[in-house]
LUMKELUM-391876 format. One line per 8 residues: number of its first residue (from 0); their letters; for each residue y, x, z of N, C-alpha, C. Coordinates in pm, whole numbers. Layout:
REM LUMKELUM-391876
NUM	A	Y:X:Z:Y:X:Z:Y:X:Z ~ ...
This chain:
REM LUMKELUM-391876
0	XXXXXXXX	-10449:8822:-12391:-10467:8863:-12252:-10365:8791:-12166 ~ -10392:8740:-12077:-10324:8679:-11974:-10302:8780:-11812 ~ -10215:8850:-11786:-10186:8902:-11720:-10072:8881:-11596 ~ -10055:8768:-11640:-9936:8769:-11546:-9929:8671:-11361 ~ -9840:8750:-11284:-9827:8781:-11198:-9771:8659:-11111 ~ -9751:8658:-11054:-9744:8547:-10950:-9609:8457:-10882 ~ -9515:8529:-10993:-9366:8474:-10990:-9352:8447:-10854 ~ -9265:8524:-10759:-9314:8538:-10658:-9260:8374:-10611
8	XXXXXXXX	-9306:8342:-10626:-9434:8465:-10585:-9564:8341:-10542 ~ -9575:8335:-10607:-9702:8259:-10683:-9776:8227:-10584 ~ -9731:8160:-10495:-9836:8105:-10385:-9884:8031:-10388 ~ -10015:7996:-10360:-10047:7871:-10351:-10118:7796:-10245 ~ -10232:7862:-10206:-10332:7808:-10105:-10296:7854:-9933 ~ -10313:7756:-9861:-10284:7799:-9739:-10147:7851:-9668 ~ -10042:7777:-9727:-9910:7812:-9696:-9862:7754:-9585 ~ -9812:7830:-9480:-9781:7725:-9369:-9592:7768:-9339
16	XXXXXXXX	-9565:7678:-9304:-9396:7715:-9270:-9389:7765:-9173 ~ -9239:7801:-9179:-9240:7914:-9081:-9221:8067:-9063 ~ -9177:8120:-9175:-9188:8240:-9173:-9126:8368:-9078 ~ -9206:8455:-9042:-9145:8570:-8951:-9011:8634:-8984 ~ -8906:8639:-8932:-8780:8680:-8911:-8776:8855:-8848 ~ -8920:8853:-8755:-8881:9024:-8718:-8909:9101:-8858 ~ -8783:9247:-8849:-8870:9317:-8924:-8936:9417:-8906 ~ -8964:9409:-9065:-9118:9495:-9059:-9090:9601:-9166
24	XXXXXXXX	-9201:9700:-9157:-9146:9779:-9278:-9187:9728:-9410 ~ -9144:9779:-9495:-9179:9702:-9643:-9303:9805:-9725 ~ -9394:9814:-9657:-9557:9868:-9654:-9664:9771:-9613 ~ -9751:9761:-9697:-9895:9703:-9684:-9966:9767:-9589 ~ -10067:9660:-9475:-10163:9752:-9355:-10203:9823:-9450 ~ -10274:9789:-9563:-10393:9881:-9639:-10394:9785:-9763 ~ -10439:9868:-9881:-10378:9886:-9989:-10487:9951:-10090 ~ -10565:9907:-10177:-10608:9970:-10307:-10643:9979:-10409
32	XXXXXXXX	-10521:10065:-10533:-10531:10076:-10627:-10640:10079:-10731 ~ -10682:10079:-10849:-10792:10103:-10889:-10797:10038:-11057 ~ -10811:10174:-11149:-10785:10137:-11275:-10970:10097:-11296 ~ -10898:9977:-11415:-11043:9905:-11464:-11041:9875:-11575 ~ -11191:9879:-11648:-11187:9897:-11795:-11143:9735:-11815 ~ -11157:9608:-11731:-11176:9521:-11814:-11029:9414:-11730 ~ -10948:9388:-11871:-10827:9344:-11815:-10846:9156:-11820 ~ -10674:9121:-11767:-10688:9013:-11759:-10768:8914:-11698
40	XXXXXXXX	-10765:8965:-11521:-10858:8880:-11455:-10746:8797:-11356 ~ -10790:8712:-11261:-10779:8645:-11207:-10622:8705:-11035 ~ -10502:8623:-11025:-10454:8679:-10946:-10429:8621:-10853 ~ -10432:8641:-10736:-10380:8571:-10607:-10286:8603:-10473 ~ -10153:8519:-10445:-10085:8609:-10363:-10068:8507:-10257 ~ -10104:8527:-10126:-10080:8428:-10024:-10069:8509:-9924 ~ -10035:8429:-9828:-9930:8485:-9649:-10029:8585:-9629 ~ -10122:8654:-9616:-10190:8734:-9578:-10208:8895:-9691
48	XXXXXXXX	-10251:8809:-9728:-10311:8942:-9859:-10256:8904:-10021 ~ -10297:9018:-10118:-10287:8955:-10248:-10361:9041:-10285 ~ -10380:9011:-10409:-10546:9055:-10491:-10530:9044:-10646 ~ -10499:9119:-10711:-10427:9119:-10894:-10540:9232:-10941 ~ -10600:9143:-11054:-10734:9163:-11106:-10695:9166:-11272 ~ -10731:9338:-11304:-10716:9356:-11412:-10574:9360:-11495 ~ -10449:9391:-11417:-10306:9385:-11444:-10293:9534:-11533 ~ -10177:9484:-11660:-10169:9587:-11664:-10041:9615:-11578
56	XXXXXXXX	-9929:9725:-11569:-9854:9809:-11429:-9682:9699:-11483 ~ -9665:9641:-11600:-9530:9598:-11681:-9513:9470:-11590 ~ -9649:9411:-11583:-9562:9269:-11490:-9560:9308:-11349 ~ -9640:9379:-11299:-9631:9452:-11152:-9484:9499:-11134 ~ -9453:9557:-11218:-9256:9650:-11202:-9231:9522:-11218 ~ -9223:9444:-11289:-9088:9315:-11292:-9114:9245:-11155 ~ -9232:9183:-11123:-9256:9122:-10976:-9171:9212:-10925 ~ -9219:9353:-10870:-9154:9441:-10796:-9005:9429:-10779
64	XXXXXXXX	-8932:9443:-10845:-8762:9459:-10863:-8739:9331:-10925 ~ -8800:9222:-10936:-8722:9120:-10978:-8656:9085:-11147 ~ -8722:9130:-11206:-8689:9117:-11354:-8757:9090:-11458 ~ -8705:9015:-11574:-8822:9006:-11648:-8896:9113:-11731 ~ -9058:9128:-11735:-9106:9173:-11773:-9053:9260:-11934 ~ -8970:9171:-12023:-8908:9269:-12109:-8825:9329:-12108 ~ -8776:9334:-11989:-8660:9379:-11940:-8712:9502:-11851 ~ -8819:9554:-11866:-8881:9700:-11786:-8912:9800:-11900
72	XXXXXXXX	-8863:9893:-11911:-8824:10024:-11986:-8917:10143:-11955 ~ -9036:10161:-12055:-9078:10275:-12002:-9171:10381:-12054 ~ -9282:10385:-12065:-9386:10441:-12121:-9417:10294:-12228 ~ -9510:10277:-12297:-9557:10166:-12375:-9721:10171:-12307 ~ -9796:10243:-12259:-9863:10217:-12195:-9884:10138:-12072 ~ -9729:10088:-12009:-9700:10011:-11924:-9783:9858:-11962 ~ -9776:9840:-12056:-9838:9710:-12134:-9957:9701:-12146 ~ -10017:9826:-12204:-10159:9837:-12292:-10206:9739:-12233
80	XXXXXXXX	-10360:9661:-12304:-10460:9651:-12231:-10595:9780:-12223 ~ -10543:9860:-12207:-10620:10023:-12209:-10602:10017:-12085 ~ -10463:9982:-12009:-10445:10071:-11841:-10369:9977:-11821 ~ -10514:9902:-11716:-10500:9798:-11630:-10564:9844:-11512 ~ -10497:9753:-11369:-10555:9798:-11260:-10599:9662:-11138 ~ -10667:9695:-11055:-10723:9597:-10947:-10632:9625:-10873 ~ -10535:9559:-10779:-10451:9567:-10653:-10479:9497:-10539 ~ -10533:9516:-10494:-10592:9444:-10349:-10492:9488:-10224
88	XXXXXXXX	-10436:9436:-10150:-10357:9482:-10054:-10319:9365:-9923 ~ -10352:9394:-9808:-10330:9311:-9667:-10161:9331:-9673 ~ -10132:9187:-9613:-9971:9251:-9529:-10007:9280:-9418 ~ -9912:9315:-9278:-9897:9337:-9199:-9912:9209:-9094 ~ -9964:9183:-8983:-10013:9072:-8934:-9800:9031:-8931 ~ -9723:9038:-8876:-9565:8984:-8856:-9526:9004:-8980 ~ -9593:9051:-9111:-9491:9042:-9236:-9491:8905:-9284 ~ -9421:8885:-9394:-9352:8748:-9453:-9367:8788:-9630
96	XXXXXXXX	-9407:8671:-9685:-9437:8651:-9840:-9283:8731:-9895 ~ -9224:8728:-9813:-9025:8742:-9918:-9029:8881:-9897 ~ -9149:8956:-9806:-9129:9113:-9847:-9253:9160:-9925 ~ -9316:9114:-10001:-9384:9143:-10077:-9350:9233:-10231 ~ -9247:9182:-10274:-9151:9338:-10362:-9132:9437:-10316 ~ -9091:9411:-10202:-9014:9562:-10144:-9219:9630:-10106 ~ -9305:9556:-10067:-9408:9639:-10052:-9511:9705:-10153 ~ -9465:9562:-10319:-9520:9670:-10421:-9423:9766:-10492
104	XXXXXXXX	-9322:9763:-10409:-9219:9921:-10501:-9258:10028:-10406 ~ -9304:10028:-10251:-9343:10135:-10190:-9505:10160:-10251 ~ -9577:10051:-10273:-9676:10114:-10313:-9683:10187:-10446 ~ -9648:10148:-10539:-9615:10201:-10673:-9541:10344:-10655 ~ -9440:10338:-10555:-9395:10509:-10525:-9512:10543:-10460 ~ -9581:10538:-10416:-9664:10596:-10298:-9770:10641:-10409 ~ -9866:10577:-10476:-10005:10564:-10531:-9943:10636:-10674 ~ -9839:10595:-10789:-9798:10650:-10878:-9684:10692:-10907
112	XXXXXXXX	-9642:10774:-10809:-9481:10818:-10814:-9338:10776:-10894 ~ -9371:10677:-10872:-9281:10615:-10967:-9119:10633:-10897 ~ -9065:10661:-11027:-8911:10676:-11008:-8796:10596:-11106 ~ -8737:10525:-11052:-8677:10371:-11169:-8512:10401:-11150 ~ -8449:10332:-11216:-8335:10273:-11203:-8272:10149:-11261 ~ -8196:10089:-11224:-8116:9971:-11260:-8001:10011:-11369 ~ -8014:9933:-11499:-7934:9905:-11562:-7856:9746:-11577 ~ -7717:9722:-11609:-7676:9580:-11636:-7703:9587:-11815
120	XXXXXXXX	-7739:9510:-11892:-7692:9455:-12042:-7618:9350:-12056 ~ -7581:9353:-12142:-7543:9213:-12204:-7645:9175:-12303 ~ -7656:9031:-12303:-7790:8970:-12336:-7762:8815:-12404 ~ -7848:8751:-12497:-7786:8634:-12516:-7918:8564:-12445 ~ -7851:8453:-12325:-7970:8387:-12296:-7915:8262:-12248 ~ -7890:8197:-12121:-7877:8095:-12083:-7807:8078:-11928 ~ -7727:8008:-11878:-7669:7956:-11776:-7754:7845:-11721 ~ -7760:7820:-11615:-7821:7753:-11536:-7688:7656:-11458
128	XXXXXXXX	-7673:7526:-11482:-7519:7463:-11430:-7586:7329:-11402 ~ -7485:7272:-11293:-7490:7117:-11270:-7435:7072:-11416 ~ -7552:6915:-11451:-7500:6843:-11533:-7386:6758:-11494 ~ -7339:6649:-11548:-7213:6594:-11501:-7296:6514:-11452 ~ -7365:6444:-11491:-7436:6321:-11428:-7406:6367:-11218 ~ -7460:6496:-11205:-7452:6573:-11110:-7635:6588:-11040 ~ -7611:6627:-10930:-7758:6720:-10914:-7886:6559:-10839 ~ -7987:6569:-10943:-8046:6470:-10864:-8246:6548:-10792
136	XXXXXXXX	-8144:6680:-10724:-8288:6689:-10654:-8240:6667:-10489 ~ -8338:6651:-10386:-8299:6643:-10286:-8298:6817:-10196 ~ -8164:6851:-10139:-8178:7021:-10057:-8345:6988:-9950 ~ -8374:7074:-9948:-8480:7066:-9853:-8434:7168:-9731 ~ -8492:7047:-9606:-8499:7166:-9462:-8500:7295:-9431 ~ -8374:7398:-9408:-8427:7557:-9432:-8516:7593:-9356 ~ -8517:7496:-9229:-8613:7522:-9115:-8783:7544:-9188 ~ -8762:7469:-9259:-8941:7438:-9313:-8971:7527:-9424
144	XXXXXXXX	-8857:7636:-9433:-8895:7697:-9547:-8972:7847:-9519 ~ -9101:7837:-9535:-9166:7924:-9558:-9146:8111:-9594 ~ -9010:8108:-9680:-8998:8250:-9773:-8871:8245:-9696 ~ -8842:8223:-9594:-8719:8228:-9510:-8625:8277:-9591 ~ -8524:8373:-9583:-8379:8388:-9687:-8412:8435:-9840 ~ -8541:8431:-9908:-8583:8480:-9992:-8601:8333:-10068 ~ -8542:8387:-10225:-8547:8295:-10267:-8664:8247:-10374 ~ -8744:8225:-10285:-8875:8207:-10299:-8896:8074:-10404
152	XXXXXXXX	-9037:8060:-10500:-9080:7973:-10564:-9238:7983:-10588 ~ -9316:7855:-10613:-9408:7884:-10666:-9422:7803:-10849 ~ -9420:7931:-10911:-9454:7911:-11028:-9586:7920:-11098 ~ -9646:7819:-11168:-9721:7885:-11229:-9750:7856:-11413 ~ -9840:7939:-11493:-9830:7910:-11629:-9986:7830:-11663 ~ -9978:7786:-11694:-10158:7776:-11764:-10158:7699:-11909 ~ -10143:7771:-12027:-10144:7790:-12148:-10030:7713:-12248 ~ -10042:7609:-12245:-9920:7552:-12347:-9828:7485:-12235
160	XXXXXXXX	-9809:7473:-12098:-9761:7418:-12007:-9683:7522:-11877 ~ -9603:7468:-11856:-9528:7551:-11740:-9546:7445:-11639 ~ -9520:7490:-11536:-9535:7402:-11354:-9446:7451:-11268 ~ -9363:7396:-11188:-9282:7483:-11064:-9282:7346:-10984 ~ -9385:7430:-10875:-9375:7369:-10751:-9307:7400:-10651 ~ -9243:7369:-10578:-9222:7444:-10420:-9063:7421:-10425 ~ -8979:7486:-10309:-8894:7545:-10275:-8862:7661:-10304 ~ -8733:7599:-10363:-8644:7709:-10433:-8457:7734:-10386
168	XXXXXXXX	-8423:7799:-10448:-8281:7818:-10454:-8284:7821:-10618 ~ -8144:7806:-10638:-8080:7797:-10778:-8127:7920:-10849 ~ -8053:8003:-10794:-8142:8154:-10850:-8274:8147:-10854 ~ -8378:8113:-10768:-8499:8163:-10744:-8544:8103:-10914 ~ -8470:7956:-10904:-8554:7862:-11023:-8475:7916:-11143 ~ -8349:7984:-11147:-8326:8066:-11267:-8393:8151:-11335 ~ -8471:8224:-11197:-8543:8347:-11223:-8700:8286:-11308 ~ -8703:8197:-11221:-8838:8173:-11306:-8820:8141:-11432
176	XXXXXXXX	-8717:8010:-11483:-8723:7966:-11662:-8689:8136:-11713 ~ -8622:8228:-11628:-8628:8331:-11750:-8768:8370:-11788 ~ -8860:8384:-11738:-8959:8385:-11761:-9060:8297:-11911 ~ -8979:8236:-11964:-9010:8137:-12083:-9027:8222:-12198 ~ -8935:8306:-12195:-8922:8360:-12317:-8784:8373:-12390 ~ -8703:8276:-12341:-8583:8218:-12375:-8460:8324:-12434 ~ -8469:8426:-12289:-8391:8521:-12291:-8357:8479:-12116 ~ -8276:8610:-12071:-8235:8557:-11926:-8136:8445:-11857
184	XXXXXXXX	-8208:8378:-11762:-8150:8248:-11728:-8030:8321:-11587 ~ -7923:8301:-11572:-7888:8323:-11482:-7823:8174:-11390 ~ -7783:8163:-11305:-7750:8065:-11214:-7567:8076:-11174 ~ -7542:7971:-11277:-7413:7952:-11256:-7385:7780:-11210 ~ -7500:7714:-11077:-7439:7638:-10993:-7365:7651:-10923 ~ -7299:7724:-10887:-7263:7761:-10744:-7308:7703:-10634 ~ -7418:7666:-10632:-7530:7595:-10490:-7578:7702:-10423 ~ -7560:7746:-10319:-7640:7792:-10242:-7757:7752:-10119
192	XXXXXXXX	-7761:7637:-10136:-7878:7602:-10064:-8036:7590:-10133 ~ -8150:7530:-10085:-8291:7564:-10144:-8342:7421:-10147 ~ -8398:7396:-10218:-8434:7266:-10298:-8583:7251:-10295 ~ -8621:7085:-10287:-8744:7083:-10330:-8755:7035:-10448 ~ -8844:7120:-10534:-8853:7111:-10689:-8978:7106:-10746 ~ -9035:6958:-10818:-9185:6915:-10894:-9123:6923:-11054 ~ -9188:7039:-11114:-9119:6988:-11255:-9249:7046:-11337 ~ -9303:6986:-11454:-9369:7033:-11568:-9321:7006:-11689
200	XXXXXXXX	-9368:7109:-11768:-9271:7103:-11924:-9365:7133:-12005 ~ -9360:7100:-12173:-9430:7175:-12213:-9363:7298:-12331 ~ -9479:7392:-12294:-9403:7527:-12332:-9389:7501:-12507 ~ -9281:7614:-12572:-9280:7656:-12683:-9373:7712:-12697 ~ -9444:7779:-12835:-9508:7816:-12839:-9459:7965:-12905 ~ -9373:7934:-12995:-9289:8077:-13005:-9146:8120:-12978 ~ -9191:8118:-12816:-9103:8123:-12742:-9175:8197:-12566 ~ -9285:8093:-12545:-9386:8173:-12446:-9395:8359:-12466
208	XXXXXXXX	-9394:8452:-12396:-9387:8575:-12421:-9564:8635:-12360 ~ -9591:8731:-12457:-9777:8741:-12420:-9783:8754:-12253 ~ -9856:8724:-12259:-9886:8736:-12099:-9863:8686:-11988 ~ -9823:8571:-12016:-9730:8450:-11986:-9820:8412:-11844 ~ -9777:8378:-11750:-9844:8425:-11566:-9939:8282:-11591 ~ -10036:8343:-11543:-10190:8256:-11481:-10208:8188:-11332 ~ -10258:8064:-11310:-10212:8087:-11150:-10384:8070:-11108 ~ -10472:8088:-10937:-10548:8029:-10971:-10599:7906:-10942
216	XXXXXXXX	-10469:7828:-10904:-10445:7699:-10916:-10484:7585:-11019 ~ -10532:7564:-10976:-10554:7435:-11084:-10395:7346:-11120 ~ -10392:7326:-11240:-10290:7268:-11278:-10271:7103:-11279 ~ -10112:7011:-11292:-10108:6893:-11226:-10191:6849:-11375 ~ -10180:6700:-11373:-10259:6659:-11447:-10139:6630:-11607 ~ -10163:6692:-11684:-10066:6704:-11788:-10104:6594:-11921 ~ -10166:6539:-11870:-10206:6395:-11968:-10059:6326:-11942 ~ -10016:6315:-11819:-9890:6256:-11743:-9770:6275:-11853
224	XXXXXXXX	-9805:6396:-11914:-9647:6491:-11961:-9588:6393:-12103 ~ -9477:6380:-12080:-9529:6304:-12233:-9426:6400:-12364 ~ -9429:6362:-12453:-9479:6435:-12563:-9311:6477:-12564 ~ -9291:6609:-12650:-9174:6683:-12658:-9075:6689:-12509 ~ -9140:6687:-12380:-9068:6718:-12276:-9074:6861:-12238 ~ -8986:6939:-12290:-8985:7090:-12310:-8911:7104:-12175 ~ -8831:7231:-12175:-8810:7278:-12059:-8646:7273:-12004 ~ -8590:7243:-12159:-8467:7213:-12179:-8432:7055:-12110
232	XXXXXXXX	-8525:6934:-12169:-8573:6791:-12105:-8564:6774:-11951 ~ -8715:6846:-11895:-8720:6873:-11806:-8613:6890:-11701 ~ -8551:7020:-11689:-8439:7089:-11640:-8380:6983:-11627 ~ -8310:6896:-11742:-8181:6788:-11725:-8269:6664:-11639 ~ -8364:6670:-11641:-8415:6593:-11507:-8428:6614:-11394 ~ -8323:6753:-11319:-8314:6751:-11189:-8213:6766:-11218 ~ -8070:6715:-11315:-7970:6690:-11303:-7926:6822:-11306 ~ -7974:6902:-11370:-7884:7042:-11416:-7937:7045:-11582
240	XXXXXXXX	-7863:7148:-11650:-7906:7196:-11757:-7872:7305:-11814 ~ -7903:7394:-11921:-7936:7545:-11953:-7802:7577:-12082 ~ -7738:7636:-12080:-7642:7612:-12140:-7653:7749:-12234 ~ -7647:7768:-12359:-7681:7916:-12431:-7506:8039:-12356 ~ -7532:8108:-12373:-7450:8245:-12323:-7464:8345:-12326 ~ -7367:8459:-12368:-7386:8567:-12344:-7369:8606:-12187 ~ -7492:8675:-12160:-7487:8694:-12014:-7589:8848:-12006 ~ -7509:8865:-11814:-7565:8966:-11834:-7723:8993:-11754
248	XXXXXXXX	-7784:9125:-11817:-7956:9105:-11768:-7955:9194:-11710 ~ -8053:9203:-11603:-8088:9358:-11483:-8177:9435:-11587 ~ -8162:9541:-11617:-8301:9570:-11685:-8306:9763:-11610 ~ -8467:9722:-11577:-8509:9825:-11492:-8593:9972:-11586 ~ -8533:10081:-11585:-8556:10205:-11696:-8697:10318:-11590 ~ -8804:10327:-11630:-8874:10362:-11543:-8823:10539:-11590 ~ -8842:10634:-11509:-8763:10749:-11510:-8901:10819:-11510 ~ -8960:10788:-11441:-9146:10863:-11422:-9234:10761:-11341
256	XXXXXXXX	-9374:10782:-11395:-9462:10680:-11370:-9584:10764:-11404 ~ -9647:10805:-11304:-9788:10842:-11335:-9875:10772:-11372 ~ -10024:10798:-11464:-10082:10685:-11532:-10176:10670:-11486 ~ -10213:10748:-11373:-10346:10733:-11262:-10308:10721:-11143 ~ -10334:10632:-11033:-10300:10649:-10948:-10331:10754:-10816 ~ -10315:10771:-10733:-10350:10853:-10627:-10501:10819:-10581 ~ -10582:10884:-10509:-10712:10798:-10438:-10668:10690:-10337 ~ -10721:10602:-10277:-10698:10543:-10172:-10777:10578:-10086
C-alpha cells in the first residue's frame, strides 16, 4: 500500500509565488472526512485545496506535527489498511500552503478528538553538514518563495526512486531524507537561508519504510540516474553530506484518537 502524504508539502501543480503574509486562522473553509473501504489512493496538495484518497490517519499525524511517520505513537490501527480515510478540504481564499499542519491538527481535533503530545528521544540517525569541498547549491530569492517563512519543500517518492524538487531550507531538506528510512536526519548546517534544490537518488530498498509518499506527479526521467547514486551520493552533490549520530527525534504519543470521525 502506498499511502503516503505529501511531504509538505507535496506540491506540485499550479504554484505561483508569493505567498500571503496576513493571518489567518489555522482552519479549512470546509472540510470532509470520510472513512473508505478501499485504501491507498491517489493524493494532492496545492495553494487552494488538498484531497488524500484512501490514507490511513499515521502519515496524516506526522504531516500534521512534522515528524516522521515512525515516530507517531498510538493505537496500531493508526496504520491498518482496515481504517483509511478520504480528506478533501478548501483553504481559506488569504491562507498560505505553510499553514496547512496547523489546519490538519485542527481538523483531526475537531472531526476525531484527538489529543497528542511531544516527546524528545535519543535516536541513532544522521546529521545533515556542509562538506569541506563547501556548499555548491545556489540560496534562492526569499522574495519568490512561495511557503514564505515555512520551510517548505516539494518531495516526492515513486517506487525505487526519491525526487526533491523546489525550495527549501536546510531543515526543510533534513526533514524530508528523514523520511528514507534511515533514521532521523537533523540539520546541523548552520544555514539559515532557502535554497534551490533538483536532486534524484535511488532508494534502498531495505531501507525505504512501507508507505513510502506517492506524488501525482509524474516523475523526472530516471533513465538519467546512473547506477548506485543513492541518497548518501546524491546529498554530497549539493556539497553537503549525512554524517551517522546519535541524535535527538520529536516523537509525537497520541493520548486519544477516535476511530470514526464526526459527520461533516
Amino acid at each position: 500500500m502506498k499511502a503516503c502524504l505529501f511531504s509538505l508539502l507535496v506540491l506540485s501543480a499550479g504554484v505561483t509565488a508569493g505567498a500571503q503574509t496576513s493571518p489567518v486562522p489555522a482552519k479549512f473553509e470546509v472540510a470532509s472526512v470520510k472513512r473508505v473501504k478501499e485504501c491507498g489512493g491517489r493524493n494532492y496538495m496545492g495553494p487552494g485545496s488538498i484531497s488524500l484518497k484512501g490514507v490511513p490517519l499515521k502519515p496524516v499525524l506526522a504531516e500534521a506535527f512534522g515528524v516522521k511517520a515512525d515516530n507517531v505513537q498510538g493505537p496500531s490501527w493508526l496504520a491498518e489498511p482496515t481504517d483509511c480515510f478520504d480528506v478533501d478540504a478548501k483553504l481559506p481564499a488569504d491562507g498560505n500552503m505553510g499553514q496547512i499542519p496547523a489546519m490538519l491538527q485542527a481538523l483531526l481535533v475537531e472531526r476525531f478528538k484527538l489529543a497528542t503530545h511531544m516527546e524528545e528521544r535519543q535516536s541513532t540517525g544522521y546529521a545533515l553538514v556542509v562538506a569541506k569541498g563547501g556548499l555548491k547549491v545556489k540560496e534562492d530569492d526569499p522574495k519568490a518563495n512561495f511557503m514564505g517563512d515555512h520551510a517548505g519543500q516539494f518531495a516526492f517518492g515513486f517506487g525505487s526512486h526519491g525526487y526533491f524538487k523546489g525550495i527549501a531550507t536546510m531543515a526543510g531538506l533534513a526533514n524530508t531524507f528523514s523520511r528514507e528510512g534511515y533514521g532521523p536526519v537533523v540539520d546541523e548546517t548552520g544555514l539559515t537561508g532557502k535554497y534551490d534544490i533538483d536532486l534524484t537518488w535511488v532508494r534502498d530498498p531495505d531501507h525505504v519504510r512501507p508507505g513510502s509518499d506517492e506524488s501525482v506527479t509524474a516523475p523526472p526521467n530516471t533513465d538519467a540516474i546512473a547506477p548506485g547514486v543513492d541518497l548518501f551520493a546524491a546529498v554530497r552533490s549539493l556539497g553537503l553530506q549525512l554524517e551517522k549520530r546519535n541524535v535527538p527525534a520529536a516523537v509525537l504519543v497520541v493520548d486519544h484518537i477516535e476511530r470514526s470521525p464526526t459527520e461533516n
